[in-house]
C-alpha positions as CSV (number, residue, x, y, z in Angstrom):
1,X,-6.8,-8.1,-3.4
2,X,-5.2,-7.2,-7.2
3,X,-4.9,-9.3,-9.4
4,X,-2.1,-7.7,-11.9
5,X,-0.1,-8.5,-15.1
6,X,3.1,-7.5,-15.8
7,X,3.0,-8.5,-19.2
8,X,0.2,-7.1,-20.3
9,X,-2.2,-9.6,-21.1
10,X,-5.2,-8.4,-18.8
11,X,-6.1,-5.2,-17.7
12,X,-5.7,-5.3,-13.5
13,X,-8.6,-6.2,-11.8
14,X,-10.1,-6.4,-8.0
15,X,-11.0,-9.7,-6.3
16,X,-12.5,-10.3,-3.0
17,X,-15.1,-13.2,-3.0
18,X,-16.8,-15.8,-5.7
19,X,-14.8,-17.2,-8.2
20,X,-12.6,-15.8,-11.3
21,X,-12.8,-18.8,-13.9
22,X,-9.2,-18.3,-16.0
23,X,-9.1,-19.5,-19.7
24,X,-8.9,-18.9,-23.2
25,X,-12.7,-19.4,-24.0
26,X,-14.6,-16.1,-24.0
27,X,-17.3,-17.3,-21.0
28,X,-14.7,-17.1,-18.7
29,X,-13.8,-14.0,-16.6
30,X,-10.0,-13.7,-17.6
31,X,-9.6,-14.7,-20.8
32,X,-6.0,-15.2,-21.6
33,X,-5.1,-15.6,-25.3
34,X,-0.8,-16.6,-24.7
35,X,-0.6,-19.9,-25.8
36,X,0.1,-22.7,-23.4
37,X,-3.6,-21.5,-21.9
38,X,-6.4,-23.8,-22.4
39,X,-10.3,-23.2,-22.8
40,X,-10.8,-23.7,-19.6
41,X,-7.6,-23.6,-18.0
42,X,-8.3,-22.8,-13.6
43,X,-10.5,-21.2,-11.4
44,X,-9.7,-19.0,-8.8
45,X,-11.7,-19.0,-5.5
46,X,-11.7,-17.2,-2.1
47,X,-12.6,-18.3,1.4
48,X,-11.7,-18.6,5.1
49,X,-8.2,-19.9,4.2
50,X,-7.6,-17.3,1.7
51,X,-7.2,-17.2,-2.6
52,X,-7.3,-20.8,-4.0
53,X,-6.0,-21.5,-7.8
54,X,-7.8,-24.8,-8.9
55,X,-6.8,-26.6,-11.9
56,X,-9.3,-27.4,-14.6
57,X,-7.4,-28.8,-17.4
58,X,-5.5,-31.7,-16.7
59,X,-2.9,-30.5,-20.1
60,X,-3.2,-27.2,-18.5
61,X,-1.0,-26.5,-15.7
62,X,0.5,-23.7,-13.6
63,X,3.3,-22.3,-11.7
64,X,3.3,-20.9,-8.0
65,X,6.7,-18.6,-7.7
66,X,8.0,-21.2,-10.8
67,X,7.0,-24.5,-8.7
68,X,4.3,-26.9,-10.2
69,X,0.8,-26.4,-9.1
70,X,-0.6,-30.3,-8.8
71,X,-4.6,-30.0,-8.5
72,X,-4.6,-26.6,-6.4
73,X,-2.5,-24.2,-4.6
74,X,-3.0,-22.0,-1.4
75,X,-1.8,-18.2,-2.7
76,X,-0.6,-15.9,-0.9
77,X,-0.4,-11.7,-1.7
78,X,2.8,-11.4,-3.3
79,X,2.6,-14.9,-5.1
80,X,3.2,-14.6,-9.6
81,X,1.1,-17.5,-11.1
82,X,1.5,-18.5,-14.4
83,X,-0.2,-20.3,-16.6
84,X,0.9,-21.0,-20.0
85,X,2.6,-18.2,-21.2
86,X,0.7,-15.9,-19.1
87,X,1.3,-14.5,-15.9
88,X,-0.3,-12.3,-13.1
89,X,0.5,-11.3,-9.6
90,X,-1.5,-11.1,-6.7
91,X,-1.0,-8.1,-4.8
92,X,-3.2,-5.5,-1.3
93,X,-5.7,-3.6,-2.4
94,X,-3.9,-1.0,-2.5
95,X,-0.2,-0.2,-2.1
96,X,-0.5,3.0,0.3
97,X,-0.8,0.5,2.7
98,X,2.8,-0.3,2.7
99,X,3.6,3.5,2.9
100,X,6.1,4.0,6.5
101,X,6.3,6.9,8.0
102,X,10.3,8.3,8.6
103,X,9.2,9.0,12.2
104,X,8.7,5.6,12.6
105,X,11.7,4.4,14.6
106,X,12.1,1.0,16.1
107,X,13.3,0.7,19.5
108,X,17.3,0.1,20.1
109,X,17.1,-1.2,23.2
110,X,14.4,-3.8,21.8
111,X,16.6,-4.6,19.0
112,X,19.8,-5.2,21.2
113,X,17.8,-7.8,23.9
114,X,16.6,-9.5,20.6
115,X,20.4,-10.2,19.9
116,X,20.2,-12.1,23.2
117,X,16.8,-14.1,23.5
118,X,14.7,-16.3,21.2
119,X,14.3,-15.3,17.6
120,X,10.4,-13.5,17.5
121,X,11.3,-13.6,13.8
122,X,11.8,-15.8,11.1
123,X,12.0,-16.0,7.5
124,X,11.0,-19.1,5.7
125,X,12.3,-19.6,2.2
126,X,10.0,-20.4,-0.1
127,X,11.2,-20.4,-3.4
128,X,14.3,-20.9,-4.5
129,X,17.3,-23.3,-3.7
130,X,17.3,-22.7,-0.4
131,X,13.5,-23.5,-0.1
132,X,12.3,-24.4,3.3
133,X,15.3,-23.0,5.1
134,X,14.1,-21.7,8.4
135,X,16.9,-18.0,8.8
136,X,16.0,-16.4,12.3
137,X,16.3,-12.8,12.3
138,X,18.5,-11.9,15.7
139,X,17.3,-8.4,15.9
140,X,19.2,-6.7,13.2
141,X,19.3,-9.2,10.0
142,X,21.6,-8.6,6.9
143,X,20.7,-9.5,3.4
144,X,23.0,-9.9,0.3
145,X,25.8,-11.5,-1.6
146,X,28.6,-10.6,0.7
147,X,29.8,-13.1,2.9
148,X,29.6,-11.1,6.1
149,X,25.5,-11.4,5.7
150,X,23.6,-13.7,7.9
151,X,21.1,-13.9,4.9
152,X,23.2,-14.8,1.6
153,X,21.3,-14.2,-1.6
154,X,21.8,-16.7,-4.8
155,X,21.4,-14.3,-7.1
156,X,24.7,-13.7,-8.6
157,X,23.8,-10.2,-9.5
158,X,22.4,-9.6,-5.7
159,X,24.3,-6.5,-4.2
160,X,26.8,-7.2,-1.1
161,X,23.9,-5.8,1.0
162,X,20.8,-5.8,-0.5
163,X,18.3,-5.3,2.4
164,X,18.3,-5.3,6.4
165,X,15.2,-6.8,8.7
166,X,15.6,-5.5,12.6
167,X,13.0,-5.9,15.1
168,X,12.6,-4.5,18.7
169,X,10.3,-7.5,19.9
170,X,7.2,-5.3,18.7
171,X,7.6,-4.7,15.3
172,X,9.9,-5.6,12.0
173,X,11.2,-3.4,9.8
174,X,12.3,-3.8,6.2
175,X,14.8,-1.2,4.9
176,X,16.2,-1.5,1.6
177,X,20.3,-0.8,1.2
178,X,21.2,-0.2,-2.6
179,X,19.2,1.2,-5.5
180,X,20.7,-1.7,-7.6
181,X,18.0,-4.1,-6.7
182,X,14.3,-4.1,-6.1
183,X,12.5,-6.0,-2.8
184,X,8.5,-6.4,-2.8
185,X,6.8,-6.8,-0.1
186,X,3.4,-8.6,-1.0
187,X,3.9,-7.6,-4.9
188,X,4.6,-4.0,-3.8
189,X,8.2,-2.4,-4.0
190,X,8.9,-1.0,-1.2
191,X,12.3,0.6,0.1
192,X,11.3,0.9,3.6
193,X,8.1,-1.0,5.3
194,X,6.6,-2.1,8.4
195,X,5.9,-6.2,7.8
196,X,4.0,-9.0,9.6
197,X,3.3,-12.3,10.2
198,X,2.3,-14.0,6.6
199,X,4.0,-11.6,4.5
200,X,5.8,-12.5,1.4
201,X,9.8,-10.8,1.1
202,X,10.6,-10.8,-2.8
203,X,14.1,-10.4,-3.8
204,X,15.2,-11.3,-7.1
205,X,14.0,-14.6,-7.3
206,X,13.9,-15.8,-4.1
207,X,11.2,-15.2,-1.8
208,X,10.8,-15.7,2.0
209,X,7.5,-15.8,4.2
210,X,7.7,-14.0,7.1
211,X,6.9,-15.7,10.4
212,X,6.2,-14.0,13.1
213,X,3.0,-14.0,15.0
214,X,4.2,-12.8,18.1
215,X,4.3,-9.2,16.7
216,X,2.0,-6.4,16.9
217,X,0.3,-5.1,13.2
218,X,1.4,-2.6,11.3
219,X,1.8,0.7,13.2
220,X,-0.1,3.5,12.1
221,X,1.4,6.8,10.8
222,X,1.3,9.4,13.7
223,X,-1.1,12.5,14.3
224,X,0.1,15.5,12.8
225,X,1.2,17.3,15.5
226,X,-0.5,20.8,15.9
227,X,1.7,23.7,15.2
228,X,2.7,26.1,17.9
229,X,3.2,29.3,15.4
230,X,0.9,32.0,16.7
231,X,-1.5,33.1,13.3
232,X,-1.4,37.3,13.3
233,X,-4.9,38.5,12.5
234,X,-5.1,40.4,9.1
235,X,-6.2,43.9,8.7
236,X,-9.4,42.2,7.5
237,X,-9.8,40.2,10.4
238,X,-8.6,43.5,12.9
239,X,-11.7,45.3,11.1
240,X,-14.0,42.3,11.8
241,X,-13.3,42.2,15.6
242,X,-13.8,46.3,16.0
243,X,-17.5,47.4,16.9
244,X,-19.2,48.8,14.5
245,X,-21.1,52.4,14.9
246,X,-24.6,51.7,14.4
247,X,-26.0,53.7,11.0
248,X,-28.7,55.7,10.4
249,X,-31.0,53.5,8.2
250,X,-31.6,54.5,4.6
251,X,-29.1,56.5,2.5
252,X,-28.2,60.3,2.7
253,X,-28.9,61.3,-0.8
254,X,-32.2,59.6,-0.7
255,X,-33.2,61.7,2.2
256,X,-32.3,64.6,0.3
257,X,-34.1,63.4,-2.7
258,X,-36.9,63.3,-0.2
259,X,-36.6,66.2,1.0
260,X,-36.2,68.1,-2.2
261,X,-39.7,66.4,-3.7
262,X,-41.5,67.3,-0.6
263,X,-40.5,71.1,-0.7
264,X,-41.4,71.2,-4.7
265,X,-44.9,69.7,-4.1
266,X,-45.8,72.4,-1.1
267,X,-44.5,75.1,-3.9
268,X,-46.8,73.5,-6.6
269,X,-49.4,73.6,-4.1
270,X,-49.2,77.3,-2.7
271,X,-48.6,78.5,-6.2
272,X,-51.3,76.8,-7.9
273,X,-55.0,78.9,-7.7
């Protein structure tokens, strides 16, 4: 994972394993100089469960997505921490990995018998006002400020539709609506992606986890297909393929030259007493 700030106060840096000790003093790995950050202000750890924030300080403290951290705090990618006045984001490894291919289609037979059945799709608010609010995404899910959306954003400046989540039972699609607002998927924008179980919607400043471990992973991008287009040969290529007439070896003005130094050296020799 990333570890990235916004503001500026650390260069972004990679994280998989160990521990990153955050702080002001200079032993630690971060070192944060915003004020509100203490010597020795948290450590962050990684294991089976995933990234850990620990707090050090007990007049230090921290923000998960702007709610209190007590003693520690499961992360998830896509999560802003701050501490102090400081603030960083933990996002993939990379963001090509959110990268979806236009040929990808969902199925629209899948989405219309997911109108019908049980919801293989939720989204779980997690920050916000609406935090904990369970929204089950019926196949084709709207997002926004109008009051036609299954999903209604709090953001006052939220566009009427500001994102749609569909499903065919297999998969989940994100697809972004209006340019007037920007949606992260795990800390990445995206404005259309592929997303699974345990990832982390951003919108504004409301967040929602997705649920859904009935789904498959993210598909792949497809094989290129191979082109059909017959390639013409080039003249080069014509003159490649024709046999070539075998050639005498040696040049022909050298055998002349040869020639010509062997009939002066008989004349030297029949002339000379």
């Amino acid at each position: 994972m990333r570890l990235e700030f916004p503001n500026g106060e650390h260069a972004e840096l990679r994280f998989s394993s160990g521990e990153l000790r955050i702080g002001s003093a200079p032993d630690n790995e971060i070192v944060l100089s915003a004020p509100g950050v203490e010597p020795h202000h948290a450590v962050l750890t990684v294991d089976a469960r995933g990234p850990i924030l620990w707090l050090l300080s007990e007049q230090g403290g921290a923000f998960v997505n702007a709610r209190p951290v007590r003693e520690r705090a499961l992360l998830r990618l896509g999560d802003r921490i701050t501490i102090g006045r400081a603030a960083f984001v933990l996002k993939p490894e990379s963001d090509e990995r959110f990268a979806c291919d236009s040929a990808w289609e969902l199925d629209p037979s899948g989405i219309e018998t997911q109108r019908g059945g049980p919801p293989r799709v939720v989204l779980r608010a997690v920050s916000g006002r609406a935090s904990g609010q369970v929204v089950p995404v019926p196949g084709r899910l709207l997002a926004g400020s109008d009051a036609s959306c299954e999903l209604r954003l709090e953001d006052r400046r939220a566009p009427a539709r500001a994102f749609a989540l569909s499903t065919d039972g297999r998969h989940a699609l994100l697809e972004v609506l209006s340019e007037e607002v920007v949606v992260e998927v795990n800390g990445v924008p995206v404005s259309r992606a592929f997303v699974v179980n345990g990832d982390q919607i951003a919108c504004g400043r409301q967040r929602f986890l997705v649920e859904a471990p009935g789904l498959s992973s993210r598909p792949k991008s497809p094989e290129p297909v191979a082109s059909s287009t017959a390639v013409l040969p080039t003249a080069a290529a014509k003159q490649a393929e024709q046999p070539q007439e075998p050639q005498a070896a040696g040049s022909p003005w050298l055998m002349l030259a040869v020639a010509f130094l062997v009939a002066v050296a008989i004349a030297f020799l029949l002339l000379v007493p």
